[in-house]
PLY file of the C-alpha trace (Angstrom):
ply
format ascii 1.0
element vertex 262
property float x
property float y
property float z
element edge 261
property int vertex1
property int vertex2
end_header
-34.91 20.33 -0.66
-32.55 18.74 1.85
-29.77 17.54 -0.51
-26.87 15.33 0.95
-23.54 14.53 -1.56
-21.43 11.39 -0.10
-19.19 11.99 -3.01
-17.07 15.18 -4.23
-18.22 14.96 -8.08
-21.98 15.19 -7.01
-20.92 17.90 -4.07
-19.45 19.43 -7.51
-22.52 18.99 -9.92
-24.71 20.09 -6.98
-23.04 23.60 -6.94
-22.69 23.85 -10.54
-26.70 23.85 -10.55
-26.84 26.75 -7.71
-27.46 24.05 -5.07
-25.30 24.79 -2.56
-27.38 26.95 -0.36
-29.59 23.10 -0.45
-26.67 20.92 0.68
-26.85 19.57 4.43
-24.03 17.64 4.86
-20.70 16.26 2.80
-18.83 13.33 2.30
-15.38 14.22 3.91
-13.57 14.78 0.87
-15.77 17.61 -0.65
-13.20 20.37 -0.60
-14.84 22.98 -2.60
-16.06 25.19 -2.89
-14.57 26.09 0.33
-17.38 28.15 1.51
-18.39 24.62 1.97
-16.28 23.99 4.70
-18.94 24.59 7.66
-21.02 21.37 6.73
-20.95 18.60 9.06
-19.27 15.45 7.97
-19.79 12.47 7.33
-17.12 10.49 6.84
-14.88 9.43 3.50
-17.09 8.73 0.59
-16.25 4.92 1.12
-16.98 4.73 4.70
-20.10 7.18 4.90
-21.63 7.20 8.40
-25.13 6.29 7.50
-26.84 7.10 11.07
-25.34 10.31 11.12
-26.57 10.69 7.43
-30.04 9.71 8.21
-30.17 12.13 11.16
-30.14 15.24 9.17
-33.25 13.64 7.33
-32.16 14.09 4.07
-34.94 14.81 0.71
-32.62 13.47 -1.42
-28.87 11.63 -1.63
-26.63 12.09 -3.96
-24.36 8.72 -4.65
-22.15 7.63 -6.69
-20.28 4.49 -8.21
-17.20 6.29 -10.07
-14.67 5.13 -7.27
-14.56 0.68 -6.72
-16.01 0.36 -3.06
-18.90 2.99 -2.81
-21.75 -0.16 -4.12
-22.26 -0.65 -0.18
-23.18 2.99 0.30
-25.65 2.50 -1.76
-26.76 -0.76 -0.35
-27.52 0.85 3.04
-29.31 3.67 2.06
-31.85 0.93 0.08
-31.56 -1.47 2.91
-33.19 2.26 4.93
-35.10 3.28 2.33
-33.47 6.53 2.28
-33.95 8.60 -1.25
-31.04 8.73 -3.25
-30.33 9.12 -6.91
-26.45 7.22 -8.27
-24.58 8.57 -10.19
-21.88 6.66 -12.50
-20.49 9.13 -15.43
-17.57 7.74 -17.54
-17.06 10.65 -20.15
-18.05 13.66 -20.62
-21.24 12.79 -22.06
-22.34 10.66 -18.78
-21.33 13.77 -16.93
-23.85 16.63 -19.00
-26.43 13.43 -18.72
-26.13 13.48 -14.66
-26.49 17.62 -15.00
-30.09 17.19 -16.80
-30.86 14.56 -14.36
-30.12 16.00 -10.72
-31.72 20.01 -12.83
-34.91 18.16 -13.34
-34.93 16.59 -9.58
-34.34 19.86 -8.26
-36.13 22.47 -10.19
-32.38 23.85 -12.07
-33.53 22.99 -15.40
-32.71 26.36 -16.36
-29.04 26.20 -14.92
-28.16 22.56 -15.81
-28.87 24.29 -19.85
-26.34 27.12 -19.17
-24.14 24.85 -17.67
-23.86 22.41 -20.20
-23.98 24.96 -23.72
-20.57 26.36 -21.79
-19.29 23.11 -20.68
-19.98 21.44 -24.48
-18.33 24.60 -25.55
-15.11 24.54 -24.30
-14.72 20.73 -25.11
-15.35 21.63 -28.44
-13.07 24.22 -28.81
-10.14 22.20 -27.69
-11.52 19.76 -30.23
-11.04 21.68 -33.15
-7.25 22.34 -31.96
-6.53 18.56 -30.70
-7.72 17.57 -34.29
-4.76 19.38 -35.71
-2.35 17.77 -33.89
-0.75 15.04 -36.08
1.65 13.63 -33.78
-0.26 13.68 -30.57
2.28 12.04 -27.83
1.87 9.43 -25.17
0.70 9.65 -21.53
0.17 7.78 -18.49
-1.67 8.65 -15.74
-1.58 6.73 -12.62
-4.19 6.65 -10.58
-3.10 4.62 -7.73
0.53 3.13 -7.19
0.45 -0.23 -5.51
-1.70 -2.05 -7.85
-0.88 -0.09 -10.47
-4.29 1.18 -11.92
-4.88 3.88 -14.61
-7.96 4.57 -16.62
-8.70 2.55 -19.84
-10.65 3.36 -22.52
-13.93 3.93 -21.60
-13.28 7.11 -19.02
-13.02 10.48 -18.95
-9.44 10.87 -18.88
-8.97 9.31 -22.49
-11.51 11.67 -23.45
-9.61 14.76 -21.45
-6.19 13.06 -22.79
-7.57 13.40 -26.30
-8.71 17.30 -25.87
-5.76 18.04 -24.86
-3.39 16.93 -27.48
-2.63 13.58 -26.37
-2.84 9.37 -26.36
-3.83 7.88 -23.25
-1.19 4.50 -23.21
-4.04 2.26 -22.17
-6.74 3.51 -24.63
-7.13 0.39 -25.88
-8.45 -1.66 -23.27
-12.28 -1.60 -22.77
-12.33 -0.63 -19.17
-13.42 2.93 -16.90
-10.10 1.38 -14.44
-7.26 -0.80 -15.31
-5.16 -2.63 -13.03
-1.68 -3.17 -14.87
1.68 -3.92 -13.79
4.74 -1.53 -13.45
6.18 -3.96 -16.06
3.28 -3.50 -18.41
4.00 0.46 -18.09
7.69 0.38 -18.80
6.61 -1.47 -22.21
4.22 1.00 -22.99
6.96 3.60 -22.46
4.81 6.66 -22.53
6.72 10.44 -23.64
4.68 11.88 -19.97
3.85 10.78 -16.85
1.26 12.14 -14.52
0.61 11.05 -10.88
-2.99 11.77 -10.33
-3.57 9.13 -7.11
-7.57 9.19 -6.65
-8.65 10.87 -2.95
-4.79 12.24 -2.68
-3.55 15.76 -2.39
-0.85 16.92 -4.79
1.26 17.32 -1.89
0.77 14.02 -0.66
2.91 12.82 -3.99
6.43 12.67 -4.54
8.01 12.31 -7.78
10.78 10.47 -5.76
7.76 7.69 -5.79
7.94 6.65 -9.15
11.73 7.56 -9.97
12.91 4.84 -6.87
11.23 2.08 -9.14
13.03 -0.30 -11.20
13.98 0.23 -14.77
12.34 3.82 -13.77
14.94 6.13 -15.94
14.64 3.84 -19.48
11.21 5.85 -19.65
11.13 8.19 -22.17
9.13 10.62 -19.96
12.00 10.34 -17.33
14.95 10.95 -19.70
12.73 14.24 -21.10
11.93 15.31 -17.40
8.24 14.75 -18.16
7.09 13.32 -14.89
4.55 15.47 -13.42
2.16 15.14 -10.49
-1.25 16.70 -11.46
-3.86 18.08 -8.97
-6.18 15.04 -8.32
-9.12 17.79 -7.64
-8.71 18.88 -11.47
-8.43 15.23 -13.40
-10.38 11.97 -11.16
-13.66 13.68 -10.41
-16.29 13.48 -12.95
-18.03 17.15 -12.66
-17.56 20.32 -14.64
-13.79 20.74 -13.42
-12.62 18.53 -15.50
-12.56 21.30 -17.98
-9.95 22.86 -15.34
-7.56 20.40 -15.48
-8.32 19.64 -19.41
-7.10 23.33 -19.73
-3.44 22.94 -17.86
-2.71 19.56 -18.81
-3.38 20.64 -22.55
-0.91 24.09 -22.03
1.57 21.87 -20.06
1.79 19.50 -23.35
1.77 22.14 -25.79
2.21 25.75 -25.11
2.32 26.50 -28.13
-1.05 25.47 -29.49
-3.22 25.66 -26.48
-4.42 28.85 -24.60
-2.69 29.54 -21.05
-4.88 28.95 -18.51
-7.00 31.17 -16.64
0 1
1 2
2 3
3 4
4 5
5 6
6 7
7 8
8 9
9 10
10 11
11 12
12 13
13 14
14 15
15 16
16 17
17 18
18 19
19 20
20 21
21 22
22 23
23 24
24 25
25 26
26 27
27 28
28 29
29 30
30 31
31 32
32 33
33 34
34 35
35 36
36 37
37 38
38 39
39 40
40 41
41 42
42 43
43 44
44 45
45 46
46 47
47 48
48 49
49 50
50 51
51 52
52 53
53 54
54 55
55 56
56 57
57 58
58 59
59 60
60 61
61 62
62 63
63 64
64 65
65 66
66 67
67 68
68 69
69 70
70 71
71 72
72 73
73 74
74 75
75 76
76 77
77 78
78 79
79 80
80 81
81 82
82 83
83 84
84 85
85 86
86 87
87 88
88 89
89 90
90 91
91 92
92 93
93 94
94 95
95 96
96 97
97 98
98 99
99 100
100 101
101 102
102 103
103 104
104 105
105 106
106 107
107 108
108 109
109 110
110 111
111 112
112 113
113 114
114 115
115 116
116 117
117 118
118 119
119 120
120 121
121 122
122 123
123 124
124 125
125 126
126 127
127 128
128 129
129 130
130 131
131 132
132 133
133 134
134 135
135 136
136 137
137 138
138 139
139 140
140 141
141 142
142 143
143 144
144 145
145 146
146 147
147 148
148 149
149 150
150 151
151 152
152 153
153 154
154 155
155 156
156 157
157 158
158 159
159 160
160 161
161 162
162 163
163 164
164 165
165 166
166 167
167 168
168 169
169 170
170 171
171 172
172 173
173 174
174 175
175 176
176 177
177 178
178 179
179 180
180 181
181 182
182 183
183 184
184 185
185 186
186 187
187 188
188 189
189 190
190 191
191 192
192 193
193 194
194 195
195 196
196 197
197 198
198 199
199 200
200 201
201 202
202 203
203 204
204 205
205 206
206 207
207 208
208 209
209 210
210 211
211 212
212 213
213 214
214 215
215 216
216 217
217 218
218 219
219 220
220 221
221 222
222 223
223 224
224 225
225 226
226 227
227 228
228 229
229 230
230 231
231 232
232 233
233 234
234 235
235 236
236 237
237 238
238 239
239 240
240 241
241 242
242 243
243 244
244 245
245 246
246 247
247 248
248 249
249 250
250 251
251 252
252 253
253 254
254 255
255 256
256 257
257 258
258 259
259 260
260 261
């Protein structure tokens, strides 16, 4: 098959499933694996060139709606009757579900089953250890900066948050995204803070972002000197790496419980 990702978490669950040899083209924020790196482009997952896409006459695309914006990819490649499966995970559930799916598509049955009795695995192991954590301690993470949006309740992150010994600040409001005010954060005064700004490189982010804000250094997790900028790669893509960035952020919060990463 011709496979086509316009979206790094599917570029992800493609390889995962020993599909990489199948892909044709990427989205332009694929970064890995970065043996990768030779496919031609086709723009950023929100502004996917669809002629160019349609040129490499694709057996199957792999979409997505797990970032606001990427509906009118998918509205083009209906409107050209181009194949194309969407994908849409919010926890870690959604994202074993989308495994079995794109396996049985593409004849990886066999992998997507390996892939998912290790993946289930290590969530299950950090489980046992979050569960004996009786204090577990605040956190924000901020997904974008001007609005202010973080994930709510139903996403991956309050799953991952959890896992890793943790309280996600805005577990209780029944969204995947939340758009809150900086105002609405300094009440919630969480213990960390975690810059995580979707489609940004940790580089990209500066501490000096947040600490410039007003009112910035009555937060808790600025008088403890727990601001931290996280690897966006590891925490706002819904594939198998999650389990990556489950395994520092849960170390970073407490060494002393949690296994050092790999």
């Amino acid at each position: 098959m011709r496979l086509i990702s316009i979206c790094p978490s599917n570029t992800e669950l493609a390889v995962y499933l020993g599909l990489k040899e199948q892909l044709v083209a990427l989205d332009d924020f694929s970064d890995w694996p970065l043996d990768l790196s030779h496919l031609p482009r086709l723009g950023p997952d929100l502004s996917i060139n669809m002629d160019m896409l349609e040129s490499y006459h694709p057996d199957l695309v792999l979409a997505s709606l797990s970032v606001p914006g990427m509906e009118k990819n998918i509205e083009k490649l209906e409107k050209r009757k181009i194949p194309h499966i969407v994908f849409n995970p919010q926890s870690f559930q959604d994202i074993c579900d989308d495994l079995h799916t794109l396996s049985k598509l593409t004849g990886k049955q066999k992998e997507a089953e390996g892939v998912i009795k290790d993946f289930q695995a290590t969530l299950q192991s950090y489980k046992e250890i979050s569960d004996g954590i009786q204090n577990p301690p605040s956190i924000f993470f901020e997904w974008w900066p001007n609005p202010i949006f973080s994930p709510g309740q139903i996403n991956w992150l309050t799953e991952l948050s959890r896992l890793a010994g943790a309280r996600n600040i805005f577990e209780d409001v029944e969204l995947a995204s939340v758009q809150t005010t900086w105002e609405d954060v300094l009440n919630r005064n969480p213990e960390y803070f975690c810059l995580c700004w979707v489609g940004v490189k940790q580089s990209r982010m500066k501490l000096s972002h947040v600490l410039k804000r007003e009112r910035a250094q009555t937060l808790r997790a600025v008088q403890n000197n727990q601001l931290h900028l996280l690897e966006e790669s590891l925490f706002c893509r819904p594939s198998p790496r999650l389990l990556l960035g489950l395994q520092k952020l849960a170390y970073l919060l407490h060494p002393d419980i949690y296994p050092r990463p790999n």
